[in-house]
One Martini backbone bead per residue (centre of mass of N, CA, C, O) as a GRO file, in nm:
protein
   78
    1UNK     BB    1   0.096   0.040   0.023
    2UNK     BB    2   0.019   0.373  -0.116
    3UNK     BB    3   0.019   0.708  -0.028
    4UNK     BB    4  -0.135   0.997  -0.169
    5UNK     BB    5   0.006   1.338  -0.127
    6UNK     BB    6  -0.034   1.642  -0.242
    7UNK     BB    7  -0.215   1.682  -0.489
    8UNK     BB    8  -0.045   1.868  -0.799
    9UNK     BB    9  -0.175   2.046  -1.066
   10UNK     BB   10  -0.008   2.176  -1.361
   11UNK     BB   11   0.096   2.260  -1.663
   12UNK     BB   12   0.335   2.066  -1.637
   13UNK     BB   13   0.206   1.904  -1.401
   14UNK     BB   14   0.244   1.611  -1.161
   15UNK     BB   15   0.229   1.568  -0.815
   16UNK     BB   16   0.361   1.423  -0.506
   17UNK     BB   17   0.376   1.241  -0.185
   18UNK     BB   18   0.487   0.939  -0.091
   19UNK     BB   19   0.383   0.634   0.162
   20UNK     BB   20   0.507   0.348   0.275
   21UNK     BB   21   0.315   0.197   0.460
   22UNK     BB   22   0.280   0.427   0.696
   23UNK     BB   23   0.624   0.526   0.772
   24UNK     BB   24   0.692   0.855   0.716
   25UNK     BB   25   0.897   0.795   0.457
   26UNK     BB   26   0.870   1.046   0.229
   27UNK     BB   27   0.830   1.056  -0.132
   28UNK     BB   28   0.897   1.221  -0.437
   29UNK     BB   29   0.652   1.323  -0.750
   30UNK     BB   30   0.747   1.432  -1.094
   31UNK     BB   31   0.502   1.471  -1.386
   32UNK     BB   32   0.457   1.477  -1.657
   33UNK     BB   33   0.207   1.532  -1.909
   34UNK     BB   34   0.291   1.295  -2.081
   35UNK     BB   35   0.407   1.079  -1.863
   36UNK     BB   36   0.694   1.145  -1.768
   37UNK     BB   37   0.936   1.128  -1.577
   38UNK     BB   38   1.131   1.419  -1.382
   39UNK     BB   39   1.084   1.339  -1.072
   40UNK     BB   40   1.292   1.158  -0.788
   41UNK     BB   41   1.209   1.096  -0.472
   42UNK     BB   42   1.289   0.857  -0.229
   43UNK     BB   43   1.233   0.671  -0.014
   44UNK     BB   44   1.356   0.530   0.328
   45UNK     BB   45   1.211   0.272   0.286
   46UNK     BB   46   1.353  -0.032   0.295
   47UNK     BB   47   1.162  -0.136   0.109
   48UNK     BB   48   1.049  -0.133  -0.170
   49UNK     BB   49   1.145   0.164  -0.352
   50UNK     BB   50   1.042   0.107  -0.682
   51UNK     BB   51   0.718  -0.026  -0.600
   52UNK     BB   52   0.622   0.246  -0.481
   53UNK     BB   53   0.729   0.438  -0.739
   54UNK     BB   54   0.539   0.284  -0.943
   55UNK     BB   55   0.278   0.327  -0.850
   56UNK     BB   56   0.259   0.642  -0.819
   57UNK     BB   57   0.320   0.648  -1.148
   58UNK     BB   58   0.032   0.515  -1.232
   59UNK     BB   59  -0.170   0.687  -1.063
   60UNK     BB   60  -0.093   0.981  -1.200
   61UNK     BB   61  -0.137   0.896  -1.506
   62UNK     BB   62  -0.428   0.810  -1.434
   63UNK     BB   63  -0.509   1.116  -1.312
   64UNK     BB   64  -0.428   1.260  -1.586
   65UNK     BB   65  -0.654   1.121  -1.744
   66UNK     BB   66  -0.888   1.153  -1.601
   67UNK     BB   67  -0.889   1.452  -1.461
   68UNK     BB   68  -0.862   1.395  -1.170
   69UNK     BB   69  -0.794   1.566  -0.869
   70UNK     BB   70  -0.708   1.473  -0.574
   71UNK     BB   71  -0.535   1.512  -0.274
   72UNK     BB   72  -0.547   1.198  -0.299
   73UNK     BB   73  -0.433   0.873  -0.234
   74UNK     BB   74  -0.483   0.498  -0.254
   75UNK     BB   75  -0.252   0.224  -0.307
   76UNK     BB   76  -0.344  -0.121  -0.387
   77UNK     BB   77  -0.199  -0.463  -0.361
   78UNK     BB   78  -0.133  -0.841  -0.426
   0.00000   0.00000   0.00000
């Protein structure tokens, strides 16, 4: 699970910062119009850096197609 927080809509793109785990220890992403990721800094959360970086880029390209931008959201799989 990842928690997305602060999501914030510009012309440029969109960015959030992300919680892995609700562990605290947040990193930010931030995905240009195209969706092309423009910065990642990683969270400092011990395990699988890479897998909640990739659900966070997957879900912001989501709502930039969807065109909805709501101020957070979670991501689950399993």
């Amino acid at each position: 699970m990842v928690i997305l927080k602060n999501i914030k809509l510009s012309s440029n793109g969109i960015e959030c910062s992300y919680d892995p785990e609700k562990s605290g220890k947040r990193g930010h992403i931030k995905i240009c119009m195209d969706g092309e990721i423009e910065e990642i800094q990683f969270s400092d959360y011990e395990y699988g850096k890479q897998a909640y970086a990739a659900a966070t880029v997957h879900k912001l390209r989501d709502l930039l197609e969807a065109g909805h931008i709501p101020e957070g959201a979670t991501v689950i799989w399993y």
